[in-house]
C-alpha positions in Angstrom: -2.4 -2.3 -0.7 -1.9 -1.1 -4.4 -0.6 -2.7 -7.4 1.5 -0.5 -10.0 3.9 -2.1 -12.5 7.4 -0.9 -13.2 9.4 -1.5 -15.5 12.4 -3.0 -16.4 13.7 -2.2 -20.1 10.0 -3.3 -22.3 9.2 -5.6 -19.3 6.1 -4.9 -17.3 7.0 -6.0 -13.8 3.6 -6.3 -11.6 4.4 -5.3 -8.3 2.0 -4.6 -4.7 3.2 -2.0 -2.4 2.1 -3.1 1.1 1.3 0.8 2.5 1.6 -0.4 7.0 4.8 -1.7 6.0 6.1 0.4 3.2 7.3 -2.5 1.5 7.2 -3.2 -2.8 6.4 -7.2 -3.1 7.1 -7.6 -6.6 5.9 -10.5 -9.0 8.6 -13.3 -8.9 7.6 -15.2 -12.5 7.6 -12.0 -14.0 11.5 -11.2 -12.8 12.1 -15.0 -13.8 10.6 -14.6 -17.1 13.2 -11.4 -17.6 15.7 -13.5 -16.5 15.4 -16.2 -18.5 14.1 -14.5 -21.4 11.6 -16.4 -22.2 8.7 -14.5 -24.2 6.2 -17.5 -23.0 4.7 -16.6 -19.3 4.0 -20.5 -18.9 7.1 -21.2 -19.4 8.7 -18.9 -17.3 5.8 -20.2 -14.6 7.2 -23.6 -15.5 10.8 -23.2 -14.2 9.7 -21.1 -11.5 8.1 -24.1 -10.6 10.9 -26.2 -10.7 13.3 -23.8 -9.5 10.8 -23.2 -6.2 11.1 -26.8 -5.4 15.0 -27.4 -5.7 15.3 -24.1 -3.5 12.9 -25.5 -0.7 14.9 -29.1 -0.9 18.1 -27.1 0.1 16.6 -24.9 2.6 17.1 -21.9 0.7 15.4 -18.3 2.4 15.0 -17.3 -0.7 11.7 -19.5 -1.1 10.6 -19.1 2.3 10.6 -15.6 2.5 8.5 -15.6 -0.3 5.0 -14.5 -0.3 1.4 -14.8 -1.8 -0.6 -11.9 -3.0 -3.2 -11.2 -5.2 -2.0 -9.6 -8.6 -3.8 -8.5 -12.0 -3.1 -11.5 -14.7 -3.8 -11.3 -18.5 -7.6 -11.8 -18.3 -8.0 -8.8 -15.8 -8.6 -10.7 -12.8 -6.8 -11.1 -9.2 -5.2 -14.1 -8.5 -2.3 -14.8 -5.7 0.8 -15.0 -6.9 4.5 -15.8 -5.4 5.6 -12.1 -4.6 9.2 -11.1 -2.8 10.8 -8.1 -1.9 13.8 -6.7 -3.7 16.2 -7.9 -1.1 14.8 -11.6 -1.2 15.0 -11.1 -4.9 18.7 -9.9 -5.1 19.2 -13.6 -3.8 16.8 -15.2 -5.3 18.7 -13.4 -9.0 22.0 -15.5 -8.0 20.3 -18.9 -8.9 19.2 -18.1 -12.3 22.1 -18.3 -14.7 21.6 -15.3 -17.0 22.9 -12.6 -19.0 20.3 -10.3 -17.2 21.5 -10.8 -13.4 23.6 -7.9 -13.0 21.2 -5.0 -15.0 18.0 -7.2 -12.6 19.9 -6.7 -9.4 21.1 -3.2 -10.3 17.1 -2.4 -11.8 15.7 -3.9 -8.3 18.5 -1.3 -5.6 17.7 1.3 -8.1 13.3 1.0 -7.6 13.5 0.8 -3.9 15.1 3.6 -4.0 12.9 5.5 -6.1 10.1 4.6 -3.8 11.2 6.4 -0.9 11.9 9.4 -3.2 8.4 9.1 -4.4 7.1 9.2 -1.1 8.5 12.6 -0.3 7.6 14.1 -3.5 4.6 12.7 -5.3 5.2 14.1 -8.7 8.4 12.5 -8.7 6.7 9.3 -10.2 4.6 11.1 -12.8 8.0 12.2 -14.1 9.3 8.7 -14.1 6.4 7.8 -15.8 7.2 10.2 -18.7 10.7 9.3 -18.8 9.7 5.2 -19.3 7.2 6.1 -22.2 9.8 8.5 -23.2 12.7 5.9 -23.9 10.0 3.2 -25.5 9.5 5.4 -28.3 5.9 7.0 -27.2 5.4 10.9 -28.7 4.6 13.4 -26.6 1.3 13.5 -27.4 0.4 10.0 -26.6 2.3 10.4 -23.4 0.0 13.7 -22.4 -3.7 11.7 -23.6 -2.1 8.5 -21.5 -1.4 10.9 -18.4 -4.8 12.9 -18.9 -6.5 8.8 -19.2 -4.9 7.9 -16.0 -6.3 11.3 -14.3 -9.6 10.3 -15.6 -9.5 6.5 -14.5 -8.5 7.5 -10.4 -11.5 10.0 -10.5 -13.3 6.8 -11.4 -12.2 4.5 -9.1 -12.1 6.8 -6.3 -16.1 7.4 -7.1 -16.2 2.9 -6.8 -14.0 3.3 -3.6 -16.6 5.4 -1.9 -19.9 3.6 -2.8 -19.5 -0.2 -1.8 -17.1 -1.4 -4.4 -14.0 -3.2 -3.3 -11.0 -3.1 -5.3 -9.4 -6.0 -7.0 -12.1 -8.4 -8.5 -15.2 -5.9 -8.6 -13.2 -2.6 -9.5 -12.2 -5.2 -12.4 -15.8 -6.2 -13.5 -16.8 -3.0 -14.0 -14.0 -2.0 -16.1 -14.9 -5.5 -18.3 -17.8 -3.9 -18.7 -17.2 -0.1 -19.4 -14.5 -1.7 -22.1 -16.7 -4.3 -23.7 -19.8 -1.6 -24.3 -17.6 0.8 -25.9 -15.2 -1.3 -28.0 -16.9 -4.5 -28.8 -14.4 -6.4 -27.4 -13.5 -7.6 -23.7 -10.1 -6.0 -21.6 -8.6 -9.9 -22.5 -9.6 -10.2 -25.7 -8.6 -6.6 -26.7 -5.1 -7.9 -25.1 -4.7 -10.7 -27.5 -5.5 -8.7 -30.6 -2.5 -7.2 -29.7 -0.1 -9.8 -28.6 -0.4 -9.2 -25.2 0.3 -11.2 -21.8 1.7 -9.8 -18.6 2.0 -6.4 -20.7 -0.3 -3.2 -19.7 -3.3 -2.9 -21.8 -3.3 1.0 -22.0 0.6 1.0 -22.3 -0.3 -0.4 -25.7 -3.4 1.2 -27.0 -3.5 4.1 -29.8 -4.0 7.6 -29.5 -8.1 6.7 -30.1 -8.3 4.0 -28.0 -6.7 6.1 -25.0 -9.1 8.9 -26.1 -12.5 6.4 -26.6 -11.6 4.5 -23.2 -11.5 8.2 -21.1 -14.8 9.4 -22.9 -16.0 5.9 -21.3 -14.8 6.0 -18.1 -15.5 9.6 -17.9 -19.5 9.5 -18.8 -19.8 6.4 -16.4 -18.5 8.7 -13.4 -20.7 11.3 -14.5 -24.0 8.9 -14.7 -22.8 7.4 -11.2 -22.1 10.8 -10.0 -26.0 11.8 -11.0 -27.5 8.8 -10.1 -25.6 8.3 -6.8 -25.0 4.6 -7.6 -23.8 2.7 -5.2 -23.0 -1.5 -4.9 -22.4 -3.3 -7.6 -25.9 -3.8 -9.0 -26.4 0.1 -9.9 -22.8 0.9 -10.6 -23.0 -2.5 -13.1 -25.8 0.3 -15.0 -23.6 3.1 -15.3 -20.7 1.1 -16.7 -22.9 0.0 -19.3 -24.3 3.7 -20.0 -21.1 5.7 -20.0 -19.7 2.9 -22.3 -22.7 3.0 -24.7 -21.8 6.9 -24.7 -17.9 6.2 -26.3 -19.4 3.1 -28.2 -21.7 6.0 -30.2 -19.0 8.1 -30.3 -16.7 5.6 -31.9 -19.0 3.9 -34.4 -20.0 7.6 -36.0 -16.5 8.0 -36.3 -15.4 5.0 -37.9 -18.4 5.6 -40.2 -17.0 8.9 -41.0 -13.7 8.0 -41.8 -13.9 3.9 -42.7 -11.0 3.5 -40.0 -11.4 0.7 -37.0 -10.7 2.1 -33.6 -10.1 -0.7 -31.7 -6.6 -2.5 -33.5 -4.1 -4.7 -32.7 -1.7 -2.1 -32.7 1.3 -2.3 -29.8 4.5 -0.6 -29.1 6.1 -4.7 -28.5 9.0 -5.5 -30.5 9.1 -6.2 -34.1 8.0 -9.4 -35.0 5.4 -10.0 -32.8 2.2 -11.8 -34.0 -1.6 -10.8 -33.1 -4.6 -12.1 -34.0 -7.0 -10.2 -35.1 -10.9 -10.1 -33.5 -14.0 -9.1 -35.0 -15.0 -5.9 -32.8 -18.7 -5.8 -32.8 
């Protein structure tokens, strides 16, 4: 299975695409947090919760055709998580009183759609891709350096696929890593500086940070490449090389110009507040 969020409007919608059955289970807190509009994920877990139970009581298929599958959450780990499909969701939409059912339900057709399309014509997403960034606001050139970052990240994880690591938890570890040694600061922590929850950490980042995190993830291929690491243990040792390499990188830079790398900086609304970290 693979996990790739869509989006609907600024909201990150996580979402698992089961590849035997050719089915998208998306993330259903994250459609009730849309719904609802509630910028607090606990919240929206809250009446999820609530909602859940008063469905079940009436015997509603909407909660029993429900599912639970391990997605990414804030702190960069897998954890299972109530997933549906589109059409359970169209349903599930009708019991949530809200200004956002009809643009959900019309959101929801409009990606399963897409998929198929996607399918036949690979590039077809890539585009899409553009467009979203596009229509948040993102230049071009921060849309080409978060394309060229992506290209760089699957040569990486390909490399982890073949030698011994599994995805999820451990291709998740290592990326803890490869982040911490070249920023200072850890994938959640980095989140919080910028105000972050459910949201895409590279979504958000600067030009820099898209730019330090490729030299990163691009050295560590390289060492593992040369070393032919393989498990955990020796793949653990090029993480923590290759990000030494962009930590150097970036701390010769800030000394040149007196400018952090790492920032809270987003592309959220206005008015959101971050807390700052000391990066290291």
């Amino acid at each position: 299975m693979q996990t790739q969020p869509a989006f609907f409007e600024t909201h990150a919608i996580r979402r698992i695409y089961d590849e035997k059955t050719e089915i998208w289970w998306f993330s259903v807190v994250d459609i009730i947090q849309v719904l609802t509009q509630q910028p607090d994920y606990q919240a929206a877990r809250n009446y999820w919760k609530v909602l859940k139970n008063r469905l079940a009581k009436e015997g509603s298929e909407s909660v029993t055709n429900c599912n639970r599958l391990k997605l990414p959450a804030a702190d960069g780990k897998n954890y299972l998580t109530d997933v549906a499909t589109a059409e359970t969701l169209l349903r599930l939409v009708q019991s949530v009183p809200s200004p956002k059912a009809e643009p959900i339900k019309l959101w929801l057709a409009k990606v399963g759609y897409e998929r198929m399309q996607e399918m036949a014509d690979p590039a077809l997403s890539l585009d899409r891709a553009r467009e979203t960034w596009q229509k948040h606001g993102r230049s071009d050139k921060w849309i080409q350096q978060r394309m060229t970052g992506q290209e760089t990240r699957n040569k990486l994880t390909d490399y982890w696929a073949d030698h011994d690591i599994k995805k999820g938890d451990e291709f998740a570890i290592l990326t803890n890593i490869i982040h911490q040694e070249w920023s200072g600061v850890s994938v959640n922590d980095h989140k919080e500086m910028k105000g972050l929850q459910s949201q895409n950490l590279r979504d958000h980042m600067s030009e820099a940070e898209l730019i330090f995190t490729a030299l990163a993830e691009l050295s560590t291929r390289q060492i593992a490449e040369v070393d032919d690491a393989t498990g955990m243990a020796e793949n653990k040792v090029a993480a923590k090389k290759g990000g030494d390499i962009a930590k150097q990188a970036r701390k010769s830079l800030e000394a040149k110009t007196g400018k952090a790398i790492v920032s809270g900086e987003n592309f959220l609304p206005p008015g959101k507040t971050v807390r700052p970290k000391k990066v290291k």
